[in-house]
C-alpha positions in Angstrom: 90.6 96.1 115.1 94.2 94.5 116.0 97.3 95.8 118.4 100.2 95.3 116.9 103.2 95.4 119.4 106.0 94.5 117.7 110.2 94.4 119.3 113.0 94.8 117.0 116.1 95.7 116.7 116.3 99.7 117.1 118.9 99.8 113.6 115.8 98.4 111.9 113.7 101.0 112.9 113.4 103.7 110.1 113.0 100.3 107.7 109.9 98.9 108.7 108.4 102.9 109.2 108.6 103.1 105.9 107.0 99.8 105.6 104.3 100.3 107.0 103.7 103.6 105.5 104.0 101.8 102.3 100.8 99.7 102.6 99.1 102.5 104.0 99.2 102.8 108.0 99.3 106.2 109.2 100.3 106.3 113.0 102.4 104.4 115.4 103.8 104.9 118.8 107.6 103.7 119.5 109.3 103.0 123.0 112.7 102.7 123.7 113.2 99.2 125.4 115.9 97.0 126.5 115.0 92.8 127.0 116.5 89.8 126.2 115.0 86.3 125.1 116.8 83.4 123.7 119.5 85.7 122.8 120.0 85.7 127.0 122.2 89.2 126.4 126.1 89.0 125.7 129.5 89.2 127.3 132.1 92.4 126.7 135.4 93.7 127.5 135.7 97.0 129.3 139.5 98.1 130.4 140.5 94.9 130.5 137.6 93.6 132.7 134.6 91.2 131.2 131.3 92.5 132.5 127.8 90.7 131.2 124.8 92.9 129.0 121.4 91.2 130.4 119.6 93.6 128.9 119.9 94.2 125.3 118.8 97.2 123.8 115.7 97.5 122.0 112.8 99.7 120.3 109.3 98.6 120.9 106.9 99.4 117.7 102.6 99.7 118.4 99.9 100.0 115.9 95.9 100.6 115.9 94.8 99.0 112.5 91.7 97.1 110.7 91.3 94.0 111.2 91.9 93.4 107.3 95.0 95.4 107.3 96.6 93.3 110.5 98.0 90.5 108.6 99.4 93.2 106.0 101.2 94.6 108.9 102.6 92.2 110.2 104.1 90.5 106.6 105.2 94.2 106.4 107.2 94.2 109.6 108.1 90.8 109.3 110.2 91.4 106.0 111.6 94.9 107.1 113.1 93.8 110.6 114.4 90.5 109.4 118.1 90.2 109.6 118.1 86.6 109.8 120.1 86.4 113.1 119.2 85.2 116.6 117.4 88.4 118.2 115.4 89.8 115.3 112.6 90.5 118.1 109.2 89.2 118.2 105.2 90.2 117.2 102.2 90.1 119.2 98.7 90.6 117.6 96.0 91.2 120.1 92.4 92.2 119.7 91.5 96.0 120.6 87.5 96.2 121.9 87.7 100.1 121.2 89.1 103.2 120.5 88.3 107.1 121.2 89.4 110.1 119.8 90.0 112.1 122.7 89.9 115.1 120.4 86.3 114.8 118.6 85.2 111.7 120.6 85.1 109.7 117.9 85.0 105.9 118.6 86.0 102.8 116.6 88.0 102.7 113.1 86.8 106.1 112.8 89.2 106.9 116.1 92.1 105.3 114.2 
């Protein structure tokens, strides 16, 4: 099984839902976030006086799936957050040793 944690921009986020509900992934957990990376935040005017934004906001996506539904995923995510401009967020794919139901107790891709 593979974690998907994915960070993109939170305009983007109703987009790659339906995404991944397209190609058949049923649950996901979203966290309201705020970061920076390249993109190193942005300067505004506020009455009149410039102030810096370190910390951008952003919504932070994670996923439980099978190990042959992962790269499905991410293609999925990939296309649906893509705005083709500096900030469009990053992926992180990590491997998940187990999972339990707390429910029934179930354990593995059962659990998911």
């Amino acid at each position: 099984m593979k974690k998907i944690e994915a960070i993109i921009k939170p305009f983007k986020l109703d987009e790659v839902k339906d995404a991944l509900h397209e190609i058949g992934l049923q649950g996901l957990t979203v966290v309201e976030a705020k970061g920076f990376g390249r993109q190193k935040g942005h300067t505004e005017l506020y009455r009149g006086a410039e102030y810096v934004v370190d910390f951008l906001p952003k919504v932070k996506i994670e996923v439980i799936c099978s190990d042959d539904l992962a790269e499905r995923a991410v293609e999925a995510i990939t296309a649906a957050a893509r705005t083709g401009r500096i900030g469009d967020g990053k992926i992180f794919i990590t491997e998940v040793q187990d999972v339990v139901r707390i429910r029934t107790g179930e354990r593995g891709e059962e659990a998911v």
